[in-house]
Biopython code that builds the backbone (N, CA, C, O; Angstrom):
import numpy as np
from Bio.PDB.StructureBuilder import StructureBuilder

atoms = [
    (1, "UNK", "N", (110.251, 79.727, 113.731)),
    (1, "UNK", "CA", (109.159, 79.332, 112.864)),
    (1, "UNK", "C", (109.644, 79.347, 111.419)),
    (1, "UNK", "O", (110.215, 80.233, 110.783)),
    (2, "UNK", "N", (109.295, 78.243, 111.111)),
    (2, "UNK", "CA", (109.696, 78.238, 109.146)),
    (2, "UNK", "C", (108.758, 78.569, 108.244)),
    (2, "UNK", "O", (107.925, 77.712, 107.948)),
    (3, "UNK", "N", (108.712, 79.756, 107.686)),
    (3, "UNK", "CA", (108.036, 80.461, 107.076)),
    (3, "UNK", "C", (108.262, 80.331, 105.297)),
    (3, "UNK", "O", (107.604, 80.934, 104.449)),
    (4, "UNK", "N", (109.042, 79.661, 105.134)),
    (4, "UNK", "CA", (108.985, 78.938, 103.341)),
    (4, "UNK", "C", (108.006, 78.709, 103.222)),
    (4, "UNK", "O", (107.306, 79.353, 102.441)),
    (5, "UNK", "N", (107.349, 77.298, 104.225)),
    (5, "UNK", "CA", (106.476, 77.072, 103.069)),
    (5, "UNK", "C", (104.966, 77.940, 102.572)),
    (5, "UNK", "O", (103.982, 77.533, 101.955)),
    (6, "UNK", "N", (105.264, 79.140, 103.084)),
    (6, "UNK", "CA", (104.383, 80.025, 102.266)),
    (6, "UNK", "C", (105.108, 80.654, 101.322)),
    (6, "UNK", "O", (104.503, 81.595, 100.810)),
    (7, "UNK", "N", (106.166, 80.465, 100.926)),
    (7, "UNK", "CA", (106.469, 80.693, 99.565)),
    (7, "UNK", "C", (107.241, 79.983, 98.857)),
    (7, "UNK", "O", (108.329, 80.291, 98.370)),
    (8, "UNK", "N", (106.435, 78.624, 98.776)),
    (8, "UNK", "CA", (107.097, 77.645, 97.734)),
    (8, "UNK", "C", (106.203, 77.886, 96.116)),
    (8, "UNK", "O", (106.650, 77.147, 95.238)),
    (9, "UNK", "N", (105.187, 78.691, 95.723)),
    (9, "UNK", "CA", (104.452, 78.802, 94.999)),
    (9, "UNK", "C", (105.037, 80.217, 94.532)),
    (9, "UNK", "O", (104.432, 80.584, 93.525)),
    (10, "UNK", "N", (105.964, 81.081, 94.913)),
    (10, "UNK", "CA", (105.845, 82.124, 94.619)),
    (10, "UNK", "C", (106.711, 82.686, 95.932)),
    (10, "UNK", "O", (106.718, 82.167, 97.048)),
    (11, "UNK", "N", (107.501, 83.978, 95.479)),
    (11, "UNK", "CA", (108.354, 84.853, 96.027)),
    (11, "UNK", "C", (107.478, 85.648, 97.226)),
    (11, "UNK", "O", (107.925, 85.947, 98.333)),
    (12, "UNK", "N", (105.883, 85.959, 96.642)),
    (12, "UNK", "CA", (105.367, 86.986, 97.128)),
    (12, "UNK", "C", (104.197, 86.472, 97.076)),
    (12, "UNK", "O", (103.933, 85.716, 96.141)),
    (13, "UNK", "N", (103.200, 86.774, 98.099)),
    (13, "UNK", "CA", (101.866, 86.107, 98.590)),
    (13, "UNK", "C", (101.201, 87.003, 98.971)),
    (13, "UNK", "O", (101.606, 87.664, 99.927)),
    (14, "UNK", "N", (99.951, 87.317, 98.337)),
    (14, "UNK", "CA", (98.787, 88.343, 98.938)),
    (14, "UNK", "C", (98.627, 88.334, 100.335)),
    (14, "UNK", "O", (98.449, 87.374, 101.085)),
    (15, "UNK", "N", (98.735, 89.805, 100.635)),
    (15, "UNK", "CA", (98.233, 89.413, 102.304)),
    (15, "UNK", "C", (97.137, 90.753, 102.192)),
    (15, "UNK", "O", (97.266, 91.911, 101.793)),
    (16, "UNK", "N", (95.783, 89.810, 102.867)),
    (16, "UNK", "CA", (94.781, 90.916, 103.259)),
    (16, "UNK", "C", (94.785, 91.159, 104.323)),
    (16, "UNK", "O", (95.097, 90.393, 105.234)),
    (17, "UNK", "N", (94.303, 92.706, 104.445)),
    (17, "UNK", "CA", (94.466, 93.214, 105.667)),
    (17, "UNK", "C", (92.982, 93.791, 105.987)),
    (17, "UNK", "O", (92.248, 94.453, 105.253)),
    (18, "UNK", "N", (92.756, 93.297, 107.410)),
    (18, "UNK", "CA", (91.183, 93.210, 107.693)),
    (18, "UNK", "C", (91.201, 94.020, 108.732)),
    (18, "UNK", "O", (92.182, 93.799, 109.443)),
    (19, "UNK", "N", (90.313, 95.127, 109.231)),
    (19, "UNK", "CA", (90.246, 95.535, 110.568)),
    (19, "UNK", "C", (90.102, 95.059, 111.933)),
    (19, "UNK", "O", (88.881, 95.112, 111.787)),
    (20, "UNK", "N", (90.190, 94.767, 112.767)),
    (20, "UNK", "CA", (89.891, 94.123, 114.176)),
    (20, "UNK", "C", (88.330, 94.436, 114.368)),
    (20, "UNK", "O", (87.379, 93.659, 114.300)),
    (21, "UNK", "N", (88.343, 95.054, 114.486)),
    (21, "UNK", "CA", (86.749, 95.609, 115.702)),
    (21, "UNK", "C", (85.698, 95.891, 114.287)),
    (21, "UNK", "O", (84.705, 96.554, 114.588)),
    (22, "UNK", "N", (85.771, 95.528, 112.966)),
    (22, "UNK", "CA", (84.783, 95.977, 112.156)),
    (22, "UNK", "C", (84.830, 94.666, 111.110)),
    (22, "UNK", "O", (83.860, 94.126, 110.576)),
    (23, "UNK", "N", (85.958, 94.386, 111.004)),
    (23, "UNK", "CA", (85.808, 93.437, 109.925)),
    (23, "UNK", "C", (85.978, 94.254, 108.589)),
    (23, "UNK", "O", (85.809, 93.651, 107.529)),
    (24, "UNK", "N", (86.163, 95.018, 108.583)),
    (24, "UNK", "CA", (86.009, 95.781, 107.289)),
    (24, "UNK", "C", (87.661, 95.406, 106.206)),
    (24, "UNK", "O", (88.531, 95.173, 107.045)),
    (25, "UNK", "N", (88.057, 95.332, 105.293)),
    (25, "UNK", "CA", (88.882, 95.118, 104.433)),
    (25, "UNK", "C", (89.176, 95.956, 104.374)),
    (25, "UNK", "O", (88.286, 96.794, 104.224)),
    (26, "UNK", "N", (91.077, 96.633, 104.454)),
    (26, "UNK", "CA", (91.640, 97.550, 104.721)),
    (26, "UNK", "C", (92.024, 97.976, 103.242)),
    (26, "UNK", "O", (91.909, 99.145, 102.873)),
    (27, "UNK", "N", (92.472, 96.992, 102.439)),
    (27, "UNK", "CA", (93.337, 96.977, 101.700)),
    (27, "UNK", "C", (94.158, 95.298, 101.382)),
    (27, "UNK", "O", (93.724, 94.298, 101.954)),
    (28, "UNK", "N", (95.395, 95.219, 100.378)),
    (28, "UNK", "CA", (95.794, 93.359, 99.442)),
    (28, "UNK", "C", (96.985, 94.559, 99.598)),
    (28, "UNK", "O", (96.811, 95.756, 99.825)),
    (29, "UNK", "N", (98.134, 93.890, 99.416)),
    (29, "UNK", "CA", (99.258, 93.974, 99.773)),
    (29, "UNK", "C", (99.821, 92.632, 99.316)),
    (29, "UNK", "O", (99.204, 91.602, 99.045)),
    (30, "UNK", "N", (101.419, 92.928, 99.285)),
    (30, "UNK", "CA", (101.969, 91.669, 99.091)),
    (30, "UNK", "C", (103.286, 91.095, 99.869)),
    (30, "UNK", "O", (104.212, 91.882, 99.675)),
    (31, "UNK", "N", (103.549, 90.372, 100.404)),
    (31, "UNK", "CA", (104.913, 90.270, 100.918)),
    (31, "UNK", "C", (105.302, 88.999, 100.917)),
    (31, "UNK", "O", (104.553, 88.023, 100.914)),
    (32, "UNK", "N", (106.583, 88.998, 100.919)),
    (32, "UNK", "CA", (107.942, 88.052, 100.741)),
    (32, "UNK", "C", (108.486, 87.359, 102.211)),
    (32, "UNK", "O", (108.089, 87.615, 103.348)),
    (33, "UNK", "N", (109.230, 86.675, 101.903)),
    (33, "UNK", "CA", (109.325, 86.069, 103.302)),
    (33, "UNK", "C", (110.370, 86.783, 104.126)),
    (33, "UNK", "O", (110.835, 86.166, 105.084)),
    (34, "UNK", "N", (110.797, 88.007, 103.874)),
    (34, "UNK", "CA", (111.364, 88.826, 104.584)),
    (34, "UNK", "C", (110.348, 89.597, 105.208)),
    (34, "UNK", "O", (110.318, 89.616, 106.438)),
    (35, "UNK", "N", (109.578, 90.185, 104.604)),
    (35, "UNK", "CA", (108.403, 91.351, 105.061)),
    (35, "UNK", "C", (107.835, 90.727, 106.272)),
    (35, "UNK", "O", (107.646, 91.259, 107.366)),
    (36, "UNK", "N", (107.601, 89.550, 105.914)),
    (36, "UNK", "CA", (106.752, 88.695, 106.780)),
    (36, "UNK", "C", (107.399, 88.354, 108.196)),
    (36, "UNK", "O", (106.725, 88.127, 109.201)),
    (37, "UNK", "N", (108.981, 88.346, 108.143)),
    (37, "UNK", "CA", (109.819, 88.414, 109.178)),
    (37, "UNK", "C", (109.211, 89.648, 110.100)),
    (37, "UNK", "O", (108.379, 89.796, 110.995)),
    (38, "UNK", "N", (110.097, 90.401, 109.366)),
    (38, "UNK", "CA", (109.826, 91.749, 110.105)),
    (38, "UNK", "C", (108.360, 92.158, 110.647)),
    (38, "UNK", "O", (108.133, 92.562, 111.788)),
    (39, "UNK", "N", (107.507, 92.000, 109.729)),
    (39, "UNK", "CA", (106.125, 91.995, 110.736)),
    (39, "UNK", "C", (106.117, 90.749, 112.226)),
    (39, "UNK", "O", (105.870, 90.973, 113.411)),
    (40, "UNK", "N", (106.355, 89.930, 111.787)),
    (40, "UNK", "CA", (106.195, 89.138, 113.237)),
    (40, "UNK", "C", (106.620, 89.505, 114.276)),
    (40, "UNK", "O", (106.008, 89.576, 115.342)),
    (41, "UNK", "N", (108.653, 90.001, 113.868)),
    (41, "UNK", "CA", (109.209, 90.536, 114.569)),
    (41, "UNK", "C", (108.608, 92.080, 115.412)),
    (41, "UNK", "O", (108.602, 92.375, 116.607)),
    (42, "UNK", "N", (108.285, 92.606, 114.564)),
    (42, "UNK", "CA", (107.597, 93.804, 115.112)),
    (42, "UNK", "C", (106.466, 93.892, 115.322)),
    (42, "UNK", "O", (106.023, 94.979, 115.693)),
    (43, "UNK", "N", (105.686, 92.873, 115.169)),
    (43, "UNK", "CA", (103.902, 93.608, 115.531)),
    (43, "UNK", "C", (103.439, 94.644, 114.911)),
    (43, "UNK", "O", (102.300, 95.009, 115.200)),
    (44, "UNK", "N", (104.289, 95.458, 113.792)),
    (44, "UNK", "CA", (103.359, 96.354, 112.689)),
    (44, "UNK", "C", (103.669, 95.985, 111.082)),
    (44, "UNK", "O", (104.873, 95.891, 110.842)),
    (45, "UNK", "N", (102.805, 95.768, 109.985)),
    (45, "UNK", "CA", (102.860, 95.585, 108.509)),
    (45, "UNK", "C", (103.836, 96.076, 108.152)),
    (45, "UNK", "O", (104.152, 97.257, 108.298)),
    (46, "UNK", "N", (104.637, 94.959, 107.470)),
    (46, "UNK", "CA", (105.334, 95.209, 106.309)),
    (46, "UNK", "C", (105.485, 94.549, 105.154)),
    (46, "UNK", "O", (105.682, 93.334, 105.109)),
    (47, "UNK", "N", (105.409, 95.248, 104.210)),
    (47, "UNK", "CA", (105.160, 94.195, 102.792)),
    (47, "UNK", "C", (106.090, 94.718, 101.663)),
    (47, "UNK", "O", (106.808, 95.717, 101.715)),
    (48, "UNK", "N", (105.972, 94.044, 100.866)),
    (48, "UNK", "CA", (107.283, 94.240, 99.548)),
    (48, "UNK", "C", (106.691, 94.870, 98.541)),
    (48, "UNK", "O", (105.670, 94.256, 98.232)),
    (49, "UNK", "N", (106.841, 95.698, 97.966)),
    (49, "UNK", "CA", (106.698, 96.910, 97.217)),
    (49, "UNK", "C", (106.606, 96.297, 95.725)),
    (49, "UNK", "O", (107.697, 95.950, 95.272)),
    (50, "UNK", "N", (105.489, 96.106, 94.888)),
    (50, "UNK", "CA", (106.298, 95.483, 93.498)),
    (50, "UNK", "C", (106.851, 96.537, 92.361)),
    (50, "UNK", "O", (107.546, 96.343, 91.364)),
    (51, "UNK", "N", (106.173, 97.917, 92.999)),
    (51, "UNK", "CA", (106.681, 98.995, 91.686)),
    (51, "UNK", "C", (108.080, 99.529, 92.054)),
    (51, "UNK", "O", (108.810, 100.103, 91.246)),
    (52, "UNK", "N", (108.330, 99.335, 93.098)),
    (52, "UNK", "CA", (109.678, 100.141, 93.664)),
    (52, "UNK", "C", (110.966, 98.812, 94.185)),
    (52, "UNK", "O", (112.158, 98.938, 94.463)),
    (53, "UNK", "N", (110.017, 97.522, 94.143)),
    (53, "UNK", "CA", (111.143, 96.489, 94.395)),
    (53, "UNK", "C", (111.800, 96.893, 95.462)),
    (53, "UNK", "O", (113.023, 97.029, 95.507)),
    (54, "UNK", "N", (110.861, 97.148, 96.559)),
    (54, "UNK", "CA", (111.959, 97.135, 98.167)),
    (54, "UNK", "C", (110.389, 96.906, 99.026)),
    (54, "UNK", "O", (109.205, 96.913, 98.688)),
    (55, "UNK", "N", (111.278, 96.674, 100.521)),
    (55, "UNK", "CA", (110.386, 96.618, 101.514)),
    (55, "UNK", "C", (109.589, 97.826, 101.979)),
    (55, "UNK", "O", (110.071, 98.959, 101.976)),
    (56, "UNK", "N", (108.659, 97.615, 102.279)),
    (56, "UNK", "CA", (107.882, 99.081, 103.360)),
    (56, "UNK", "C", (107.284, 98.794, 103.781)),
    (56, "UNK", "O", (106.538, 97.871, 103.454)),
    (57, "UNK", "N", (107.260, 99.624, 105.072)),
    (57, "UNK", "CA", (106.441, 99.739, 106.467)),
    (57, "UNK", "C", (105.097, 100.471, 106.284)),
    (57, "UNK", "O", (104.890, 101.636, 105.944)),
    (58, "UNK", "N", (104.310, 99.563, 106.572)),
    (58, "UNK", "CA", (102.792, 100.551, 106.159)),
    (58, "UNK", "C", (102.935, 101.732, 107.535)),
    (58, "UNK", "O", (102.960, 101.253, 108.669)),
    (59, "UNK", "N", (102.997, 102.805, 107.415)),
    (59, "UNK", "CA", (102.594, 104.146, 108.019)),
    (59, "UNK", "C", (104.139, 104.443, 108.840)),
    (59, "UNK", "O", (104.453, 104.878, 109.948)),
    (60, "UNK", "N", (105.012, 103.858, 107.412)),
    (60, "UNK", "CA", (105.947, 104.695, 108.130)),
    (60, "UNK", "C", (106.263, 106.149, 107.847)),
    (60, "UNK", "O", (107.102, 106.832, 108.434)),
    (61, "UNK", "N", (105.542, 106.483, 106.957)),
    (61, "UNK", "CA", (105.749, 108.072, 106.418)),
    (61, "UNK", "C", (104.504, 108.676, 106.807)),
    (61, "UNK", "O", (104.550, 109.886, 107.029)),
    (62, "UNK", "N", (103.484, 108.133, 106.927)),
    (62, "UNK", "CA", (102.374, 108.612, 107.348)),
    (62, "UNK", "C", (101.473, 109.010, 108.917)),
    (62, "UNK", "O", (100.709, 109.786, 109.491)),
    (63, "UNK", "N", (102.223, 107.876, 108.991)),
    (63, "UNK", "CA", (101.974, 107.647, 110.538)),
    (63, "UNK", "C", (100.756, 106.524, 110.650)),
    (63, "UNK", "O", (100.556, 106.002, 111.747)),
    (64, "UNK", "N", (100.172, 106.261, 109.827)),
    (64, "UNK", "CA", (99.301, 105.705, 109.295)),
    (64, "UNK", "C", (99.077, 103.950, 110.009)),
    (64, "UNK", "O", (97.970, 103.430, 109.864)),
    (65, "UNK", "N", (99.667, 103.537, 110.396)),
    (65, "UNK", "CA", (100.137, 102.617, 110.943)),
    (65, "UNK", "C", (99.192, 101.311, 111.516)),
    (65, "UNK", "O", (98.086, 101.427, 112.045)),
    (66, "UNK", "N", (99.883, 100.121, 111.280)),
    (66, "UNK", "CA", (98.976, 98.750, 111.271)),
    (66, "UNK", "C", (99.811, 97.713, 112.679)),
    (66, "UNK", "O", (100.872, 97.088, 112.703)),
    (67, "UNK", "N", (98.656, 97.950, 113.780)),
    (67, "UNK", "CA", (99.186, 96.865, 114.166)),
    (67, "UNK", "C", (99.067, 95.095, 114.272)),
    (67, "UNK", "O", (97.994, 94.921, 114.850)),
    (68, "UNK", "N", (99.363, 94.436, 114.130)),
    (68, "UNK", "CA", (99.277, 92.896, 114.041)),
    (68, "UNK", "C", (98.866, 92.704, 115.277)),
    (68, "UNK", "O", (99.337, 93.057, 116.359)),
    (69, "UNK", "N", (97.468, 91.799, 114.841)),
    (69, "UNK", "CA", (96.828, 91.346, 116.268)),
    (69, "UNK", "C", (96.745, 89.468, 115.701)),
    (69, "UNK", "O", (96.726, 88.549, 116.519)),
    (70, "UNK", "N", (96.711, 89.277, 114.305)),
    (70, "UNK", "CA", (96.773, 88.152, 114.313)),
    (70, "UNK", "C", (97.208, 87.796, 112.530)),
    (70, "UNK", "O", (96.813, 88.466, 111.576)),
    (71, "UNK", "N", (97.987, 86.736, 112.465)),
    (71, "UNK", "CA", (98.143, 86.635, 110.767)),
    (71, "UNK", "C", (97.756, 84.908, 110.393)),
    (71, "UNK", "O", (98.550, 84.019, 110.700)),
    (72, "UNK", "N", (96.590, 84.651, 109.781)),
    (72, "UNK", "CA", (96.116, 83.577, 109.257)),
    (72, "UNK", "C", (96.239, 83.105, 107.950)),
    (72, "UNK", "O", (95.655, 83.616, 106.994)),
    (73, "UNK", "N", (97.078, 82.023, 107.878)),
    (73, "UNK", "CA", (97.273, 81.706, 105.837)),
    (73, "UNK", "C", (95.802, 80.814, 105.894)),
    (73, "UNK", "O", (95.123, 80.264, 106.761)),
    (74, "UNK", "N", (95.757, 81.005, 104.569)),
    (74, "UNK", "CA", (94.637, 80.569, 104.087)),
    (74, "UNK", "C", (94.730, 78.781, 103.907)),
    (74, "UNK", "O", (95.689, 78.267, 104.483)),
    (75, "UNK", "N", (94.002, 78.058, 103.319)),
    (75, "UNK", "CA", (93.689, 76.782, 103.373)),
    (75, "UNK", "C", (95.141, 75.616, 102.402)),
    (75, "UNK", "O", (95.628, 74.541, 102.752)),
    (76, "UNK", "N", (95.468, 76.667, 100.885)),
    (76, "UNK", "CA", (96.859, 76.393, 100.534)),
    (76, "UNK", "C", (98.098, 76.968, 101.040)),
    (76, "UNK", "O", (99.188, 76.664, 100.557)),
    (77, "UNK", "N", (97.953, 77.823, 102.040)),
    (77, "UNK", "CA", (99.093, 78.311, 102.621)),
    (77, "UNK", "C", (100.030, 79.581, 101.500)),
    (77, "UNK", "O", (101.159, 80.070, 101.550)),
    (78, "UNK", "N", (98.931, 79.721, 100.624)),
    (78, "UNK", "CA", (99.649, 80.770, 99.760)),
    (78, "UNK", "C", (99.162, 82.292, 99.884)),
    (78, "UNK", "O", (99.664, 83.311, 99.409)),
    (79, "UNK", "N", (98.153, 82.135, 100.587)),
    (79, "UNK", "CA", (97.310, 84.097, 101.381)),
    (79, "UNK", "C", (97.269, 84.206, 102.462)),
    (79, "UNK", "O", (96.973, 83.275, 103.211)),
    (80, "UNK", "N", (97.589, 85.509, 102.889)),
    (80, "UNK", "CA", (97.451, 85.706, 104.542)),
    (80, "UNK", "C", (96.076, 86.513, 104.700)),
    (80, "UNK", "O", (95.522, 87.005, 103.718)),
    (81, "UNK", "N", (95.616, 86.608, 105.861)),
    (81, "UNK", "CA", (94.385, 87.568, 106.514)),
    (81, "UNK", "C", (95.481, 87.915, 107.752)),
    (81, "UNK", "O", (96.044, 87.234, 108.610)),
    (82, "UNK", "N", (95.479, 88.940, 107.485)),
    (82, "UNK", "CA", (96.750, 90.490, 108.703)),
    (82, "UNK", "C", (95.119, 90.743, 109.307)),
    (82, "UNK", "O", (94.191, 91.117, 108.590)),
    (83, "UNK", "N", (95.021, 90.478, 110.631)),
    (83, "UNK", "CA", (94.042, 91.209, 111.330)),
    (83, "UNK", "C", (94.764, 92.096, 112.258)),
    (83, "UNK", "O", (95.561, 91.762, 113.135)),
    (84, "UNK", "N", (94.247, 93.628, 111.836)),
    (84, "UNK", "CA", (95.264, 94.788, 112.516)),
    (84, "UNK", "C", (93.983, 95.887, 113.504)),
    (84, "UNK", "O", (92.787, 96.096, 113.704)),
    (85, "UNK", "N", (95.412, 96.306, 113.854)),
    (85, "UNK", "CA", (94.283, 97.889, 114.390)),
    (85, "UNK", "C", (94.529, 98.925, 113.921)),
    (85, "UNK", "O", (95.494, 99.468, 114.459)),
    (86, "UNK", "N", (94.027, 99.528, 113.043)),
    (86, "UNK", "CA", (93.979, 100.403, 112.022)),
    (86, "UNK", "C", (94.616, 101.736, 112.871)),
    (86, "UNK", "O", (94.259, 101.623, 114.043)),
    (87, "UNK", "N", (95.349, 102.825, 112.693)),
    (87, "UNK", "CA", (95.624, 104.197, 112.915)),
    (87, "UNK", "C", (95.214, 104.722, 111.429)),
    (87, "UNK", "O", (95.717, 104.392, 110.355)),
    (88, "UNK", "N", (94.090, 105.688, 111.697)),
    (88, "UNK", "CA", (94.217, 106.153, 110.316)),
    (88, "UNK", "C", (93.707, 105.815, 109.371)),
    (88, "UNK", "O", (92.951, 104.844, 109.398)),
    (89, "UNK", "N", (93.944, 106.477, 108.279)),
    (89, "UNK", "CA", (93.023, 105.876, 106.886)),
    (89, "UNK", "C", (94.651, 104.782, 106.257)),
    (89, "UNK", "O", (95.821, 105.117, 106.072)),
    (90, "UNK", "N", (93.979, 103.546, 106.114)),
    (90, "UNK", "CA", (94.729, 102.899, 105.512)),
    (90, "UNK", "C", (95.215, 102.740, 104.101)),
    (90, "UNK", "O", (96.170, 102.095, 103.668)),
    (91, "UNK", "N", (94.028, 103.737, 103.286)),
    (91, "UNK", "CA", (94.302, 103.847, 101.785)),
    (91, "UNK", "C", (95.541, 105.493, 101.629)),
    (91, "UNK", "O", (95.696, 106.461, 102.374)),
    (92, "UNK", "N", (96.106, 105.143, 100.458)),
    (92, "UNK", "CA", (97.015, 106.096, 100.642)),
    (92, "UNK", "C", (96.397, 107.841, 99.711)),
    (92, "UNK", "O", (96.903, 108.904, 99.350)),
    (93, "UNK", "N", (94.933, 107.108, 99.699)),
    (93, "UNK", "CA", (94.137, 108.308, 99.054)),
    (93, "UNK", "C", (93.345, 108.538, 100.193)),
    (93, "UNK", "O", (92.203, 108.930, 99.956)),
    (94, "UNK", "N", (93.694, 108.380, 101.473)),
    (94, "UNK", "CA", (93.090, 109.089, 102.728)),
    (94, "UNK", "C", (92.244, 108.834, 103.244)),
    (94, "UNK", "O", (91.822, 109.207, 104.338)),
    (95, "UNK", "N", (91.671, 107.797, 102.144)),
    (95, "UNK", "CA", (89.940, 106.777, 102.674)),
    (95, "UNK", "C", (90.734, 105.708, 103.500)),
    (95, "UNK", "O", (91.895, 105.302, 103.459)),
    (96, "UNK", "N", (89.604, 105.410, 104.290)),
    (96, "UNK", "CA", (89.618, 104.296, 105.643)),
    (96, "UNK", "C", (90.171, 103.049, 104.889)),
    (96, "UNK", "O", (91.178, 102.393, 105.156)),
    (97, "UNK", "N", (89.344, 102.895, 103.966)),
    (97, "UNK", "CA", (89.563, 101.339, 103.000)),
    (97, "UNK", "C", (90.327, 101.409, 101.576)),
    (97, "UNK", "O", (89.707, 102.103, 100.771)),
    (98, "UNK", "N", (91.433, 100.897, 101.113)),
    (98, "UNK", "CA", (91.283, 100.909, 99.766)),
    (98, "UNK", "C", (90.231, 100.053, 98.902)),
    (98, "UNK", "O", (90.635, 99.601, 97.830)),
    (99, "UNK", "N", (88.939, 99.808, 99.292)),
    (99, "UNK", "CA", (87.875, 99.576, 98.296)),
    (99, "UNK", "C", (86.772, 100.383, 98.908)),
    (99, "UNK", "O", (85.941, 100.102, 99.771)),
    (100, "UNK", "N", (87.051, 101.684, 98.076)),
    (100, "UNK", "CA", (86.181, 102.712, 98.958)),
    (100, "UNK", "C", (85.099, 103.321, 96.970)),
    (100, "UNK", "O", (84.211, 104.140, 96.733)),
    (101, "UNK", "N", (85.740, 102.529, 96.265)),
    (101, "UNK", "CA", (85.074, 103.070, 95.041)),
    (101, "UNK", "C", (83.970, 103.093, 95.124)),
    (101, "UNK", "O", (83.580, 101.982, 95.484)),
    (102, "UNK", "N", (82.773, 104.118, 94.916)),
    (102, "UNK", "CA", (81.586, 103.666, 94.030)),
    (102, "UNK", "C", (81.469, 102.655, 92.604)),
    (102, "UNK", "O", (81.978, 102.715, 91.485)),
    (103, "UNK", "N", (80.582, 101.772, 93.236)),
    (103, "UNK", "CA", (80.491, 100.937, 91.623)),
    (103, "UNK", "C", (80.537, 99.507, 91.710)),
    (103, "UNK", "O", (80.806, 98.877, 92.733)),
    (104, "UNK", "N", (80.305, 99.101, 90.759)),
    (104, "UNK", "CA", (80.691, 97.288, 91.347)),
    (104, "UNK", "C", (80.880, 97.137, 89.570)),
    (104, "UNK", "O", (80.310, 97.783, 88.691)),
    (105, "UNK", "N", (81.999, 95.926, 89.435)),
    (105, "UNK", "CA", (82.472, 95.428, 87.844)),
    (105, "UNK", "C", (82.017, 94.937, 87.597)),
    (105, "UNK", "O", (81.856, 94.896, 86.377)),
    (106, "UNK", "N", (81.046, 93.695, 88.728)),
    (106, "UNK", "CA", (80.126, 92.892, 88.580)),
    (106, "UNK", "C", (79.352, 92.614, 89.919)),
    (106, "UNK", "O", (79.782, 92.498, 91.066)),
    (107, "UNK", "N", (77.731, 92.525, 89.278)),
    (107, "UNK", "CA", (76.421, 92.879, 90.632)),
    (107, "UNK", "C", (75.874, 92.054, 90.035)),
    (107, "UNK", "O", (74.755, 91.679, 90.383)),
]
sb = StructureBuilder()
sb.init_structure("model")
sb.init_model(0)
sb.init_chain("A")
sb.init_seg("    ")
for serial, (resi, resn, name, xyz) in enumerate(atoms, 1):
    if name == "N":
        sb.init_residue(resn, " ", resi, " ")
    sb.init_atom(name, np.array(xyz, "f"), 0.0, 1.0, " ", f" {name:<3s}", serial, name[0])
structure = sb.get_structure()
């Protein structure tokens, strides 16, 4: 499978990650067309790091772990929707969701 042309716009492409059985939004992430390898290849998330400039495995230190049940680009082919099965809290502050804030920026 040729996986460029999701990154002819850019190195690195938002990928959301949605729960299976809830629908709920896990967490935005970003990955490169390597990350994106390796997830296919493996059936669990991996995305490219932009503060540390390397790859990582979501729950590889945690255990925390995402599996790939399905990956959909969006309509320009520049966003993914990762539909996974959650192990765990997927935020790395221990909540289920990283949009677990109280509040809205705009209501």
């Amino acid at each position: 499978m040729d996986l460029k042309k999701y990154f002819v716009k850019s190195e690195l492409i938002p990928a959301i990650v949605q729960e299976k059985d809830t629908n709920e939004v896990l967490m935005l992430a970003y990955m490169n067309e390597e990350s994106l390898k390796k997830t296919i290849e493996t059936g669990y998330t991996w995305f490219f790091s932009r503060s540390r400039n390397e790859l990582w495995n979501k729950g590889a230190t945690s255990g925390h772990i995402q599996k790939v049940i399905s990956i959909t680009p969006d309509c320009d082919d520049d966003t993914l929707l990762v539909i996974v099965e959650q192990t765990g809290p997927a935020c790395h502050t221990g909540n289920k969701s990283c949009f677990y804030q109280v509040g809205h920026i705009y209501k």
